[in-house]
C-alpha positions in Angstrom: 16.1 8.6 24.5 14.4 8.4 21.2 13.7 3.9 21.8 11.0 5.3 24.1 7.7 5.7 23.1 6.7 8.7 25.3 10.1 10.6 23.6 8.7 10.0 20.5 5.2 10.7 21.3 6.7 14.2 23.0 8.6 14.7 20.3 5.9 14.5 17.6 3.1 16.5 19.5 5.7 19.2 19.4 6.7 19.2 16.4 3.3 19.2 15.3 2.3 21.8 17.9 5.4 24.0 17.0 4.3 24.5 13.2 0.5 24.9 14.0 1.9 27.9 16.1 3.8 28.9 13.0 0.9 28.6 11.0 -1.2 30.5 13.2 1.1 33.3 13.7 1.8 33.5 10.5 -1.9 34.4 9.4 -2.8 36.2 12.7 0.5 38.6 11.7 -0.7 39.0 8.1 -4.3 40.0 9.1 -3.0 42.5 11.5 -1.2 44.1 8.9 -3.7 44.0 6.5 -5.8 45.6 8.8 -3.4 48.3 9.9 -2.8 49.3 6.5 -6.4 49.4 5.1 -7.4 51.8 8.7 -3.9 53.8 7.6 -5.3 54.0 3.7 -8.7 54.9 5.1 -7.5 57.7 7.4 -5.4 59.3 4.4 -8.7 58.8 2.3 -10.6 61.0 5.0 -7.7 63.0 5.7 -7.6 64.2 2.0 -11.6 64.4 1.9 -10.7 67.3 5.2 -8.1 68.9 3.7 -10.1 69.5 0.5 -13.2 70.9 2.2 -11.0 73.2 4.3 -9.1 74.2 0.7 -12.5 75.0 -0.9 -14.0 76.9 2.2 -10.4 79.1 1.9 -11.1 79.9 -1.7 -14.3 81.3 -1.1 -13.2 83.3 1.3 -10.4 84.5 -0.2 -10.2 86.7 -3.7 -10.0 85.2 -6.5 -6.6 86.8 -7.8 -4.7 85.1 -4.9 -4.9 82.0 -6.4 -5.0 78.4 -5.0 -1.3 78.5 -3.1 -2.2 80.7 0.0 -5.8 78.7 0.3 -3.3 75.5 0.0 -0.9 76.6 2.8 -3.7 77.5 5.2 -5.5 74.4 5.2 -2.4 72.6 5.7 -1.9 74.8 8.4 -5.3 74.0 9.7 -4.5 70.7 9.6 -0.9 70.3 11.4 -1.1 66.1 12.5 2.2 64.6 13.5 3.8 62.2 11.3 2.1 63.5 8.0 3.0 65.9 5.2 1.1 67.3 2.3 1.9 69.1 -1.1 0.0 70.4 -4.1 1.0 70.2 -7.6 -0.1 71.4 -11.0 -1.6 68.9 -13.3 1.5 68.4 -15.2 3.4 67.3 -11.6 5.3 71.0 -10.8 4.9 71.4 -6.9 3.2 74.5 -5.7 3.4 74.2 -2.1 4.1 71.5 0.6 4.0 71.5 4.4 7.7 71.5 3.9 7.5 75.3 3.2 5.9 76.5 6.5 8.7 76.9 8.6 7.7 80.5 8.6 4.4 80.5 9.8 3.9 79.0 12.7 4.6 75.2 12.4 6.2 73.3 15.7 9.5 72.6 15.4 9.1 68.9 17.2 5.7 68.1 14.4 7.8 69.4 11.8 11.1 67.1 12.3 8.7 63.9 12.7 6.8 65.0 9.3 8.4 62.4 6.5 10.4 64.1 4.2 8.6 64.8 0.6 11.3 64.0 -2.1 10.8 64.3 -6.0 11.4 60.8 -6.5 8.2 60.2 -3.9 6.2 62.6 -5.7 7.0 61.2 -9.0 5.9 57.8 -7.9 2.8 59.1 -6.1 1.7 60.8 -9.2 2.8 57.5 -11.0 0.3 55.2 -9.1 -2.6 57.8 -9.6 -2.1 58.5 -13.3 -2.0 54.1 -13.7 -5.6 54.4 -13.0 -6.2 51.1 -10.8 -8.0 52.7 -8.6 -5.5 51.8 -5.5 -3.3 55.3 -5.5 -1.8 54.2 -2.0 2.2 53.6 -2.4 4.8 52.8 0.2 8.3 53.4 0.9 10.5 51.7 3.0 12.7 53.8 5.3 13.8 54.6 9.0 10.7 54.3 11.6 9.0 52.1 9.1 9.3 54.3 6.3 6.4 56.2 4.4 2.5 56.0 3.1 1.5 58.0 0.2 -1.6 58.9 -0.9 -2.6 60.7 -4.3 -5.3 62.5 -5.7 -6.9 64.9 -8.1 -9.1 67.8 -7.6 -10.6 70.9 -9.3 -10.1 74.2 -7.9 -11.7 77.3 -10.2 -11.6 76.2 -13.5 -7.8 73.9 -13.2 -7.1 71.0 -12.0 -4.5 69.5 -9.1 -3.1 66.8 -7.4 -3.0 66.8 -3.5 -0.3 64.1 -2.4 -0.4 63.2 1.4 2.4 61.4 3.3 2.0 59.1 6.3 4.8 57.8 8.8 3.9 54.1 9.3 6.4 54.6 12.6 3.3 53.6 14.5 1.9 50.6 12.4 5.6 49.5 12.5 5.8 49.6 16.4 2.6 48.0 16.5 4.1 45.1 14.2 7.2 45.4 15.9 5.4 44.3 19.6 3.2 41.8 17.8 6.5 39.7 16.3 8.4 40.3 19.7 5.5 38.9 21.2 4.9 35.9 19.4 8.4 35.4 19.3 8.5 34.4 23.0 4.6 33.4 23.3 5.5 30.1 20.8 8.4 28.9 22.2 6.9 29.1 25.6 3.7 27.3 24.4 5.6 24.4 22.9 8.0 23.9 25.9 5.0 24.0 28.3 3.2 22.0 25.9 5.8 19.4 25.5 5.9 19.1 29.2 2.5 18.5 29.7 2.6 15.8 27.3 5.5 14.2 28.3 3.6 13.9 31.7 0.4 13.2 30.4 2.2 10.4 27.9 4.5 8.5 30.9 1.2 8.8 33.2 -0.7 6.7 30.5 1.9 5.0 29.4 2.6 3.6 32.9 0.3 0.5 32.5 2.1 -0.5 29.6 5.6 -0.9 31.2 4.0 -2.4 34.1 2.6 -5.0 31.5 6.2 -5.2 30.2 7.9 -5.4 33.9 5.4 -8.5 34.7 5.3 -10.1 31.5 8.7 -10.5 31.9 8.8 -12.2 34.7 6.2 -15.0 33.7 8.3 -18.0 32.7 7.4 -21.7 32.1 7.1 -21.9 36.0 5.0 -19.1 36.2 2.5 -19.0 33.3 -0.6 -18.9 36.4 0.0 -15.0 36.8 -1.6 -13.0 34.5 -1.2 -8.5 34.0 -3.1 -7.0 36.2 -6.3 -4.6 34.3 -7.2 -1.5 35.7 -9.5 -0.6 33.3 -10.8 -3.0 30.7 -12.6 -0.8 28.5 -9.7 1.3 27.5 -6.9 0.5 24.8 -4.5 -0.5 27.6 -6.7 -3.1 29.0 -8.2 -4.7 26.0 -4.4 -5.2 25.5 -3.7 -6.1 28.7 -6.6 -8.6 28.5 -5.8 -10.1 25.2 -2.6 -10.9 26.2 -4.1 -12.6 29.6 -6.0 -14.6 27.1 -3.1 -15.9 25.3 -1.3 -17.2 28.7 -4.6 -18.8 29.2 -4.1 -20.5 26.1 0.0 -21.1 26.6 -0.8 -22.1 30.0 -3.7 -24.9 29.1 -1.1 -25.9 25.8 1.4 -26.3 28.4 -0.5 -28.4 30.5 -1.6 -30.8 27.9 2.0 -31.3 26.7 3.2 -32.1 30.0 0.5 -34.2 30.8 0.6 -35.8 27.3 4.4 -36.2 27.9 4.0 -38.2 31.4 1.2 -40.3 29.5 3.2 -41.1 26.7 6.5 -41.9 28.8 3.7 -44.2 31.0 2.5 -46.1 28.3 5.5 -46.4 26.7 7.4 -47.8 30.0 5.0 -51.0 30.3 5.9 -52.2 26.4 9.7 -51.3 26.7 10.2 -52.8 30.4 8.3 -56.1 28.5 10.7 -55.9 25.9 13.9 -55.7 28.6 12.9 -57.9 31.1 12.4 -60.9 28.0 15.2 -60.4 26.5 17.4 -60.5 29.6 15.4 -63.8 30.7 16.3 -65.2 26.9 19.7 -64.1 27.2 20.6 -65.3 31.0 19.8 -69.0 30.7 22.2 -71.3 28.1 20.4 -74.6 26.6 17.1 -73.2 25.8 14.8 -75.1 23.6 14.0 -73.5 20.6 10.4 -73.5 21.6 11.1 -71.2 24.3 13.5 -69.5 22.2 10.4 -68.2 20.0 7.8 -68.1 22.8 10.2 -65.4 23.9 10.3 -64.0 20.4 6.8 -64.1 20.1 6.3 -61.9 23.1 9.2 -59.3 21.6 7.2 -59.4 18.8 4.4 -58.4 20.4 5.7 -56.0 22.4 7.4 -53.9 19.5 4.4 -54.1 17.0 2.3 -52.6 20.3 5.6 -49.9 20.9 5.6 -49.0 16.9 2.1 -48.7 16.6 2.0 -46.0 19.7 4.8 -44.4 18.7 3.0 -44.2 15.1 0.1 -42.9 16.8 2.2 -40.2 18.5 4.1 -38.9 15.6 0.4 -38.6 13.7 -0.7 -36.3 16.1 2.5 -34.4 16.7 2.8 -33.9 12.9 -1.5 -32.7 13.1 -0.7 -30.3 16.4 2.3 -29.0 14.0 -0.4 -28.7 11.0 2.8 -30.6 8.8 0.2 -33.6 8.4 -1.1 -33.4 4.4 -5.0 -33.6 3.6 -5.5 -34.9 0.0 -9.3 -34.8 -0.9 -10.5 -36.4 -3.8 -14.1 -37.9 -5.1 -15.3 -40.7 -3.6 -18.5 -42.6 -2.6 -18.4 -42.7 1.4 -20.5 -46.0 1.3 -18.3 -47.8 -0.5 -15.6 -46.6 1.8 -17.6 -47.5 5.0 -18.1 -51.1 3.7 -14.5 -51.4 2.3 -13.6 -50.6 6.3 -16.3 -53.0 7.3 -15.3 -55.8 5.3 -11.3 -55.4 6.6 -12.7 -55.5 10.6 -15.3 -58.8 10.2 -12.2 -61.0 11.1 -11.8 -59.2 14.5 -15.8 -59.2 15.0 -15.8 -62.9 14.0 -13.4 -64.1 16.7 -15.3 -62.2 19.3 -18.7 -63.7 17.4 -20.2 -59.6 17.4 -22.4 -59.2 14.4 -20.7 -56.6 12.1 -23.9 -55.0 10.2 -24.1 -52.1 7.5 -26.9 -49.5 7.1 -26.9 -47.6 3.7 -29.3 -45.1 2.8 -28.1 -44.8 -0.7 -25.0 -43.3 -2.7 -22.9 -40.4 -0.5 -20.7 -38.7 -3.3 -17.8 -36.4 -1.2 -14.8 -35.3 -1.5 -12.5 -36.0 1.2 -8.9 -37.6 1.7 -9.7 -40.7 1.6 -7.0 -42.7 3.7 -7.6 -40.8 6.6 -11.5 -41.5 6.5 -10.3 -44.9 6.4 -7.9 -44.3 9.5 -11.0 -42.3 11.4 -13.3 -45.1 10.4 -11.1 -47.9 11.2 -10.2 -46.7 14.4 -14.1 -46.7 15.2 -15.0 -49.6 14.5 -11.9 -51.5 16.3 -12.9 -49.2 19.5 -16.2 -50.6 19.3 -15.4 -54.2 18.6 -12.6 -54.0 21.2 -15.4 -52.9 23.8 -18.1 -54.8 23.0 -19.0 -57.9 25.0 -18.7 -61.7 23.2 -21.8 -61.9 20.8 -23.0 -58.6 21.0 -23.6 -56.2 17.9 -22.1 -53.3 16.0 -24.0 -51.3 13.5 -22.3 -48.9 11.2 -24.8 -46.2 9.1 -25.0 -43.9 6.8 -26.9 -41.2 5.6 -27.8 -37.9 4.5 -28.1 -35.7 7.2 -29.2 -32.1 8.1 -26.1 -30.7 7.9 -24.5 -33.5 5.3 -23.5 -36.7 5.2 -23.4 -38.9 8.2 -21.5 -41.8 9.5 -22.9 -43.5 12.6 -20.9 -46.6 14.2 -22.8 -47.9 17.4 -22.4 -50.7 19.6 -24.2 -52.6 22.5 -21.3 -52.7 25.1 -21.3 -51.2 28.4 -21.1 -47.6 27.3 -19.4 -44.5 28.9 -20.5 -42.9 32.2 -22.0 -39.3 31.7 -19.3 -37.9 33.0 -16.4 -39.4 31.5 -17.5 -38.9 27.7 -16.2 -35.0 27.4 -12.8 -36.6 28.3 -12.6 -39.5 25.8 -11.3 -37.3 23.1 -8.3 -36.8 25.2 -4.6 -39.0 24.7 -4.0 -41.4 26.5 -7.3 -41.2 28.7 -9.0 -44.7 29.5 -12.4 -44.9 30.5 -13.4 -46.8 33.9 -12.2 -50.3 34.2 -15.5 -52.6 33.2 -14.8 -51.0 29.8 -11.0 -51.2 29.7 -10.4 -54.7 31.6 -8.8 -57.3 29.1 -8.5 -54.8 26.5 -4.5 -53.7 27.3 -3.4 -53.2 23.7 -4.6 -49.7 23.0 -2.5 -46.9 23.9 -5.9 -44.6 24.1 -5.1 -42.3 21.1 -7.7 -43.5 18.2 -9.9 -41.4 19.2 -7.6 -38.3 19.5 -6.8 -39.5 15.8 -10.3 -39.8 14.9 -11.3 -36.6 16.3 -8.6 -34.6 14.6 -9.4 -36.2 11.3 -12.8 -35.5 11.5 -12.2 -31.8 12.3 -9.8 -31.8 9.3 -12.9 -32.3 7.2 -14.3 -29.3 9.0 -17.0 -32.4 10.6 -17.3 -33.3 14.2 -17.5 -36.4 16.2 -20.0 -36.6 19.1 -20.4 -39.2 21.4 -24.3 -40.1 22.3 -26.0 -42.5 24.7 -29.2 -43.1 23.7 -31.9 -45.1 25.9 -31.1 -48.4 24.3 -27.9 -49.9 26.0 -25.6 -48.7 23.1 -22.9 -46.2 22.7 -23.2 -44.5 18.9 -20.2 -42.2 17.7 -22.0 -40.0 15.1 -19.4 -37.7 12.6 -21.4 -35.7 10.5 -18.7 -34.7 7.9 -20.4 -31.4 6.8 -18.6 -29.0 4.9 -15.0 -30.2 3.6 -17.0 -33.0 2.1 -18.8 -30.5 -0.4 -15.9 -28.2 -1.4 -17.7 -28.6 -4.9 -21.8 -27.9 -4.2 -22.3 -28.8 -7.6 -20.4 -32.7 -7.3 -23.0 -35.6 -7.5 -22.6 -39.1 -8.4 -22.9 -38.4 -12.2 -19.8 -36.5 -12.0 -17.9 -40.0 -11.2 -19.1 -41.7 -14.2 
């Protein structure tokens, strides 16, 4: 019960609703008795203040040798209210009269039973908290019916002085507490189990989306990865997640596609080379008395065949190990126009047997830092794509300088260029453009660009393809950023 999130969720707003109750009940109890006692204080403060004026009007009345007793007994007379009791005593604590003595005249029999019962020991401690002098003479006493309030204080009568201690059953405060625990008692259990049910209800109502994600998401397999979770609201929590996550089959979905497609295209090219390789072999091996001319025309074509199989399968494992993010980038300070004419100088042979002029553009020194036998690679790769598809004594320009955004590398040619719409897809393996470019030119597996693509955006560059107006193709690679990991490098800092 507790693996699901509504439980938990239930379970917490409970638990957290349960001892906010407590809290609250707690303080609302201990201001209510606050408050009971401080109105029970005050009325024994204005109870005494009665009593006192009735006690003086009785001495004035009465003569002067009777003393303060008989004035005492008829004011507490006078003032008969359930639940309370009074006495007098001397200032030195001896009790002179208390509403305990009035059996005899005329007290009620049902008053007088519920009057609490005035003790020595309660005197003693009354007489204790007004002669301590912190101005609170209010004690209690614990007892049956809530037990007792007492009240103390001192007065003149004549030319003496006396203490007038009232008593006060807190039977009714204690009922009134009483109710109040009874009724919190059942008011907080009820809230939190109502409570909990309404957010258990309100938790599986908005949870509902999410195991409706979870109920499709698992059915979406490798056959399936077109469906996507269904959003009922995409501006909530639910369906920003629900929407993310569609995102991300977007993403498996298109990475699935390219690895099946770049599957097919690599068991395609590979098919031609290796059914080369079979088909000559079994030809060398079926006929007896060969001449050994034939024997290495035959080996020749092997030859061929498995340079042209090792070099794809080169290309492969490159960008396999680049997908995978396994393949290492070393920078290191170099001058990129000395490494464009190193890469020049190693392809004139190829542009000499086609008679294409192989020409260099410098625009000075181009300090970087950037691993330099993949520039090589990207480079390379270029300029053989170029050569390879440009026409018997045309041109190739290669160029650098210092662009914009930072050094630049541009490697043009005069062929028949790319169609419009065909240059987004160049980039991809084992794409070939239309046929006038690709006709006679059966070697390439179509992954050098792929290659030179990646290793451009390794060095945080880019590789666009342009057509300008002239009838040539440039492949311009700004390498931007990875190329000045140091903004302070220069070409002094080589020497």
């Amino acid at each position: 019960m507790l693996s699901s999130v509504r439980s938990r969720l239930t379970l917490w707003y409970a638990g957290v609703l349960t001892c906010t109750l407590l809290l609250l009940s707690l303080a609302i109890y201990w201001i209510v008795k606050r408050s009971v006692m401080a109105r029970t204080d005050a009325g024994l403060a204005e109870l005494s203040d009665s009593f006192l004026a009735t006690l003086d009007a009785e001495l004035s009345d009465a003569p002067a040798a009777e003393g303060v007793v008989p004035a005492a007994q008829q004011s507490m007379i006078e003032h008969q209210y359930p639940g309370h009791a009074f006495a007098v005593l001397t200032a030195r604590g001896q009790l002179l009269v208390s509403s305990g003595d009035l059996s005899d005249a005329g007290m009620d029999g049902g008053r007088r039973d519920s009057r609490p019962v005035i003790s020595p020991q309660i005197l003693e401690t009354c007489r204790a908290a007004l002669g301590a002098g912190s101005g609170r003479p209010f004690r209690s006493f614990p007892g049956r019916h809530g037990g007792t309030r007492c009240y103390a204080r001192t007065f003149t009568a004549g030319e003496s002085s006396y203490e007038l201690v009232i008593l006060a059953s807190l039977y009714p405060e204690s009922e009134l507490l009483e109710r109040l625990r009874i009724a919190m008692g059942w008011l907080v259990p009820l809230t939190v189990v109502l409570a909990s049910g309404g957010g258990y209800f309100l938790a599986r109502r908005n949870l509902a989306p999410v195991a409706d994600m979870t109920v499709r998401a698992d059915q979406i397999g490798e056959s399936t990865l077109h469906d996507r979770l269904s959003v009922e609201n995409p501006d909530d929590e639910l369906g920003r997640l629900a929407t993310t996550f569609n995102r991300l089959l977007d993403r498996l979905d298109l990475a699935f596609e390219r690895q099946r497609r770049f599957i097919a295209d690599a068991s395609h090219e590979l098919r031609t080379p290796l059914a080369i390789l079979q088909g000559e072999s079994e030809v060398a091996l079926s006929r007896s008395g060969r001449t050994p001319e034939e024997y290495r025309e035959s080996l020749a074509i092997l030859h061929h065949e498995a340079r042209r199989l090792a070099r794809i399968v080169d290309d492969m494992l490159t960008l396999s190990r680049a997908d995978a993010g396994q393949f290492p980038v070393n920078p290191r300070e170099l001058y990129l126009d000395e490494l464009v004419a190193e890469c020049t100088q190693s392809v004139r042979t190829l542009s000499a047997a086609k008679s294409i002029a192989l020409s260099v553009e410098s625009s000075g020194e181009l300090p970087v830092v950037a691993d330099e036998s993949l520039l090589s690679r990207m480079l390379l790769n270029l300029l053989d794509n170029a050569i390879k598809y440009t026409p018997a004594g045309g041109k190739v320009t290669v160029a650098t300088r210092h662009g914009a955004a930072g050094p630049e590398i541009t490697v043009s040619d005069n062929g028949p260029g790319i169609s419009q719409e065909l240059q987004p897809r160049i980039f991809e393996r084992f794409f070939r453009a239309d046929q006038a470019r690709t006709r006679g030119n059966s070697d390439g597996a179509g992954l050098g660009l792929s290659i030179a693509k990646w290793i451009a955006e390794a060095h945080h560059g880019s590789l666009p393809v342009r057509r300008p107006k002239a009838p040539s193709s440039p492949c311009v690679c700004p390498l931007q950023r990875l190329l000045f990991i140091n903004p302070g490098f220069n070409s002094e800092s080589l020497d």
